[in-house]
C-alpha positions, 0 to 999 in steps of 0.5 A: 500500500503506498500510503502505509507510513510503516513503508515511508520509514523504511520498515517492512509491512509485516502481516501478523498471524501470531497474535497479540505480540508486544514485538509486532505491535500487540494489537490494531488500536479501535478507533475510539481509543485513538478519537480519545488520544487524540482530543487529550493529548492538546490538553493539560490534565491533572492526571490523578484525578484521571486515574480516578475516572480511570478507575471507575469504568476499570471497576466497572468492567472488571468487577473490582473495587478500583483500578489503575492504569500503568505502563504495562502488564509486567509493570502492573506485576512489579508494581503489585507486588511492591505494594503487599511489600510496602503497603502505603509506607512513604518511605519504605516505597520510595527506598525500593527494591532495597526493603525494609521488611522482612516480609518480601517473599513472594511465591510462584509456581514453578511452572509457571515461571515464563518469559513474555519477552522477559522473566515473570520472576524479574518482575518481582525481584524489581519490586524487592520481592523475594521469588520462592519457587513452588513444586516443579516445573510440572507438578505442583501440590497443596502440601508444596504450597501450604509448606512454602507459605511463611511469615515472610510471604508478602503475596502470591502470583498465579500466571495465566498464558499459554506459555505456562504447563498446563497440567500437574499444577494448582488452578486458580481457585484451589491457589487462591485457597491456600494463600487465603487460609493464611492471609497472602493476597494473591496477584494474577497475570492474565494479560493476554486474556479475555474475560476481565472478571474471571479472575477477581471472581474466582477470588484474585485480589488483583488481576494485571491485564494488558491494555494493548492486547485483546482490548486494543487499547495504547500500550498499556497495563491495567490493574484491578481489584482490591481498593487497599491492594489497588492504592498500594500499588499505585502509590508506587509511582512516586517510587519504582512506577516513576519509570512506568509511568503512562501519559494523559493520552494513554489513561484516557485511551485505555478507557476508551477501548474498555468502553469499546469493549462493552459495545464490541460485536464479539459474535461478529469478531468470531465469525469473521476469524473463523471465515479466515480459517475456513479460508486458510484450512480450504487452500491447505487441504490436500497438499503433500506433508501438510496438515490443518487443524483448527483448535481452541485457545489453551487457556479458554479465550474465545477464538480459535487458531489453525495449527500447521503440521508440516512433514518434512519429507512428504512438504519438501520443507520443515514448519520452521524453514516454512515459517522463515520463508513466509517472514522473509517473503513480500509481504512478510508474513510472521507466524506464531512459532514458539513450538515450531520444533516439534513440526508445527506453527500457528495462524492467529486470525485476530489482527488482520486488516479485510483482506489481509487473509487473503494475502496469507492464504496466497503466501502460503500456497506460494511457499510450499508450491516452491518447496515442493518443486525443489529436488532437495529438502529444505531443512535447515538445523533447528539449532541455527534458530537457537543460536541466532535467535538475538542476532537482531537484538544484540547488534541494534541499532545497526 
């Protein structure tokens, strides 16, 4: 498209079936949120009292008693965690991440210990939280948790996402009654979900979500739950929170697209992304080595995702000389390839612009029509993924 300002710069037009990633650009903002970005940002505000009016349409959608917004989710953990740490002490907030209590412990199932582009456990050492690993990366039972409970807890984080195992651990409810039956306040991380009440109604005291992600708000985290918990984590603000803070434009374009949110024709949404599918499954029916299958969100958000199983020897191309080949492409296309070892990628279908689907169909037909004509395999080590997988990280900026 000529008029695509990502050309004019100099970046590439990628088309993103990977889903809500904060290294593409999470989301496509809703126009309400840009409206309301751009009558605010002209204006002077006092940007707490906007928090305030931030915090009622957050009570209002997400069931809790307040809210605030931060500069992201992974702030909203540090700063969370950092208010069951100094509660609404002045000075011990202003003196993190040294503390000036012992009751800095902070537990999380090992399981659940994942990187979003950076560690969960980081996010709380930040804060002065002291990180205690509970059971093992695939099992975690009561006693782990009961046992690892002190009079050093401070709180509790549980990790909704679908990097985390999904078996052999505790669910939220039976985690959430243990750390109450002796007094932890437990946080949930659910920024790539859906359902903004699921959590506090299930009894999390805060719920962190992303503002920029399903909502398709600004870049952005929303906190929400407990008035007291709330207020101590905003008061980190005038500590640690100073370097995560948001502007005017995106408190009031966060409450814009929660109110979008209410109005949103999710039902419509749905059914557009399953035409995608249908769309992508029908072009990749029948072709040599390579199978389609339509599945649920891991972590029960409604909307599906196709799964591509590539065989190598029948495709003439492995899932992640497949996927590389589509980002390398005009236009690039960037899958969802986080397990693309064992065979297979993911097509997300919630972040196209119309006709963008088409395009993706088309891409893909063209690769593997080029692989299949190819008298060798192409199947590069999976190792050289690993080995050059912060290459662009490490030498920017060029």
């Amino acid at each position: 498209m000529s008029d695509d300002i990502r050309t004019s710069i100099g970046l590439r037009p990628v088309i993103n079936v990977s889903g809500t990633m904060t290294s593409l650009g999470a989301s496509i903002v809703v126009p309400e949120a840009i409206a309301a970005m751009s009558a605010i940002l002209p204006q002077f505000v006092e940007v707490n009292d906007l928090q305030r009016k931030a915090s009622a349409v957050i009570a209002r959608l997400t069931g809790g008693e307040a809210g605030f917004v931060t500069a992201s989710c992974s702030a909203g953990i540090s700063l969370a965690v950092a208010g069951t740490i100094t509660g609404n002490n002045l000075l011990a907030i202003e003196k993190l991440p040294e503390v000036t209590t012992e009751k800095n412990e902070v537990l999380v199932q090992m399981g659940h210990v994942v990187s979003y582009g950076a560690p969960v456990d980081q996010a709380i050492r930040l804060a002065g939280g002291k990180v205690v690993f509970v059971g093992q990366a695939t099992s975690t039972h009561r006693f782990h948790m009961e046992n690892a409970i002190t009079e050093k807890t401070a709180a509790a984080v549980y990790v909704v996402s679908h990097h985390v195992v999904d078996y052999g651990l505790l669910n939220l409810k039976e985690f959430v009654e243990i750390a109450h039956a002796k007094g932890v306040p437990v946080i949930v991380d659910a920024a790539s979900e859906y359902d903004l009440k699921i959590f506090l109604e299930q009894g999390a005291d805060i719920a962190l979500y992303s503002g920029h992600k399903f909502l398709g708000g600004p870049t952005s985290g929303i906190v929400a739950g407990k008035k007291e918990l709330v207020r101590n984590a905003f008061l980190q603000n005038m500590g640690i929170g100073r370097g995560m803070k948001v502007g005017k434009e995106s408190i009031f374009g966060v409450m814009a697209a929660l109110e979008a949110w209410e109005k949103r024709d999710h039902a419509g949404i749905r059914e557009r992304e399953t035409s995608y599918l249908n769309l992508w499954k029908e072009k990749l029916e029948g072709r040599p080595g390579v199978t389609a299958l339509i599945e649920p969100d891991p972590t029960n958000n409604p909307l599906d995702r196709m799964r591509v199983i590539v065989k190598a020897d029948e495709a003439h191309i492995t899932a992640w000389d497949l996927a590389d080949a589509l980002a390398r492409g005009t236009p690039p296309i960037i899958v969802r390839d986080h397990e693309v070892e064992h065979h297979y990628f993911y097509l997300d279908p919630c972040n196209l612009h119309p006709g963008q689907e088409k395009i993706v169909a088309s891409r893909l037909g063209e690769e593997l029509d080029k692989a299949r004509g190819s008298n060798e395999i192409i199947a590069t080590p999976i190792e050289n993924r690993s080995k050059h997988r912060f290459d662009g990280a490490l030498r920017w900026p060029d």
